[in-house]
C-alpha positions in Angstrom: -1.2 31.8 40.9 -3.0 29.6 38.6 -3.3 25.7 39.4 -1.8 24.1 36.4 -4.5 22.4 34.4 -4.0 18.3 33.2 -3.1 18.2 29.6 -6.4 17.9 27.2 -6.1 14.6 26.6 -9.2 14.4 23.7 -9.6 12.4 20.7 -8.9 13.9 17.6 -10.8 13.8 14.6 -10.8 12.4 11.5 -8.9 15.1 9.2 -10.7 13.3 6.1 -14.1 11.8 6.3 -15.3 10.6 3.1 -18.4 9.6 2.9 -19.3 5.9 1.8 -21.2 6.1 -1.3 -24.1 3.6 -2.0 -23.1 0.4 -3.9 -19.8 2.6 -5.2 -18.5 1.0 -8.5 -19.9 -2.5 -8.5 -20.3 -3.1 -11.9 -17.8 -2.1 -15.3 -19.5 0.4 -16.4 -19.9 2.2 -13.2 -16.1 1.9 -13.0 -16.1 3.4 -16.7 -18.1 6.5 -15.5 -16.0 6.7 -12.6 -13.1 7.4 -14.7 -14.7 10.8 -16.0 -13.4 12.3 -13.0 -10.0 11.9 -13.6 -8.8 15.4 -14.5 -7.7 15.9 -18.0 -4.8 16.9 -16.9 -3.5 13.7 -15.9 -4.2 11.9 -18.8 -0.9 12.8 -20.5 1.1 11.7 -17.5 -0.6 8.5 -17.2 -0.2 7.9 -20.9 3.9 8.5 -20.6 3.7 6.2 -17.6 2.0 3.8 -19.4 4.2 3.5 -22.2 7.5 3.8 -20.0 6.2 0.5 -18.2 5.3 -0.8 -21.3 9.3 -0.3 -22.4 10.2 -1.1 -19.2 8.6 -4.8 -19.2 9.6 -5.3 -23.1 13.2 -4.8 -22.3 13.5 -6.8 -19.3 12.0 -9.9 -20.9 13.7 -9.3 -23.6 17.1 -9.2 -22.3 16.1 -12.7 -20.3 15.2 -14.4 -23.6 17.9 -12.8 -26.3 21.1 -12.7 -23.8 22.9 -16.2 -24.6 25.2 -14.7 -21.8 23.1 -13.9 -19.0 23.7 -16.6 -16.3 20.1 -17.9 -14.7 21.6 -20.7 -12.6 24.3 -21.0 -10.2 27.1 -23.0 -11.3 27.0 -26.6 -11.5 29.9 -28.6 -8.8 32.0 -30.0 -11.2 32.2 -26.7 -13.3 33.7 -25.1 -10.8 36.6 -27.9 -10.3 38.2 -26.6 -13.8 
């Protein structure tokens, strides 16, 4: 028979080491070139996002400033009296 061995207790590694690059994107235009290696891919998706938040923000605000309905307060003590 074999002794039973303690569990391997070890630590693990790091499943994704990046890294650190040197002064990485300190200034615009190194963020600018940075953005080159987005895939073109994504491009489309990000510009459908874009505009959907765009919507998305036009219609709420509008719907706060246009609705003459919309209640923005609670009711007021002696309005509720009647």
């Amino acid at each position: 028979m074999f002794p039973t061995r303690p569990l391997g207790m070890r630590a693990t590694r790091p499943l994704m080491s990046v890294p650190k690059e040197n002064m990485s994107a300190h200034t615009i235009s190194q963020r600018i070139r940075q953005l080159k290696k987005v895939p073109p891919e994504l491009i489309p998706i990000g510009v459908v996002l874009g505009v959907a938040i765009g919507a998305a923000i036009y219609s709420c605000t509008h719907k706060l400033f246009a609705d003459k309905t919309l209640r923005l307060s609670r009711n007021k003590p002696e309005d509720r009296a009647h």
